[in-house]
N, C-alpha and C positions, 0 to 999 in steps of 0.2 A: 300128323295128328290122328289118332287112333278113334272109327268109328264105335260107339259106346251106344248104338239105339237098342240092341236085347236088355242091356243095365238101367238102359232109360225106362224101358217100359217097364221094368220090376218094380220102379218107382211108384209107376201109375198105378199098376193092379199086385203086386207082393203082398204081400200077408207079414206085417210088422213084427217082431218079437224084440223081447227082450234078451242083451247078455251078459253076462258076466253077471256078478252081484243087483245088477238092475232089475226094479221093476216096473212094469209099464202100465202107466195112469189112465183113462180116461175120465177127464176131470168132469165134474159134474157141476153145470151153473148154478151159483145159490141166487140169480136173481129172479125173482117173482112175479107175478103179475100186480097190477093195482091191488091197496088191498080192496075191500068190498067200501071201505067210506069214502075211501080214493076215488074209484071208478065212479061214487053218483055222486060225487060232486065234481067230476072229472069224467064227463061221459064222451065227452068230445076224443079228450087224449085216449080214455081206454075204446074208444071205437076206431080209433086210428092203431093201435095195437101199441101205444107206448107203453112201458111197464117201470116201475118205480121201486126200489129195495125201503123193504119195512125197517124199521131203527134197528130191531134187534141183526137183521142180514147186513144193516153197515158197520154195527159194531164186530161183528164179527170177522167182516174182511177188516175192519181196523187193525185187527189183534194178528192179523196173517196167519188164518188157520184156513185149510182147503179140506176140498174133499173129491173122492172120485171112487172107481170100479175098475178095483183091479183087472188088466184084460192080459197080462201074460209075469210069469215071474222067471227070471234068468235061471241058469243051471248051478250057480254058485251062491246063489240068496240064503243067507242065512247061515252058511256053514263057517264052522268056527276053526278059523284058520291057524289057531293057537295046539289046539289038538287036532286037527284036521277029522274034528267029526260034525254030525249034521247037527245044529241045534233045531228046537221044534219052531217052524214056519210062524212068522210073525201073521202072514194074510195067508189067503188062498184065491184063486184065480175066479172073481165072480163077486169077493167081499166089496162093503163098500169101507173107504178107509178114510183115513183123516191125516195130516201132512203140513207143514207148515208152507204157507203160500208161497214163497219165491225160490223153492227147493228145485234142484233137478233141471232138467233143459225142456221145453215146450218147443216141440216140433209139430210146424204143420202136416198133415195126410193124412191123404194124397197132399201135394203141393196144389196152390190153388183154391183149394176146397175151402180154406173158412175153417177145416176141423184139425182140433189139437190135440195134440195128447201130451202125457209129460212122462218123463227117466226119469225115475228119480231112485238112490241109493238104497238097500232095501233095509239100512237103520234110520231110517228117514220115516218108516210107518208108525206112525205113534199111536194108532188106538184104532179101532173097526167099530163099526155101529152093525148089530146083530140084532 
């Protein structure tokens, strides 16, 4: 069996990118804090740091729409394979975008960490808030 510990630690500390057609998400939580009627009638839970999604934030994970910042785009995003020319870039690296929730793969990292990001295709961006 083949020691693999330099590959292990590029896990830990690498610097993630995107390839091929992919772009890489940092998703961004739409849940909220108490609102302000919440918390003082709920002073208990919001001093404990509980937090609660407003109707309109349920409704909208109802509907499966996401959103995140773009942190890297592949080298083939976007290009139109049909003529093999560049089409003009749906996001740019920094936009924030929108996505339909269950799209793409969500990988932890670091591993351990709690933090996710997500692949996702890069006709899979449906709209940027600017």
């Amino acid at each position: 069996m083949k020691n693999h510990n330099e590959q292990k630690k590029k896990i830990d500390t690498g610097t993630i990118k995107a390839r091929g057609y992919r772009v890489l998400i940092d998703p961004i939580d739409v849940t909220a804090g108490l609102e302000a009627a919440q918390a003082d009638k709920f002073q208990t839970l919001a001093g404990a740091g509980f937090v609660t999604k407003s109707n309109d934030q349920k409704e909208r994970e109802d509907r499966g729409s996401n959103y995140g910042v773009v942190l890297d785009i592949g080298p083939d995003a976007y290009k139109n394979m049909r003529r093999d020319i560049d089409a003009a870039p749906w996001c740019k690296i920094g936009d924030v975008v929108m996505f339909r929730r269950y799209e793409g793969a969500r990988i932890e990292f670091p591993p351990g960490s709690s933090e996710y990001v997500i692949f996702i295709n890069d006709e899979d961006v449906f709209g940027s808030i600017e």
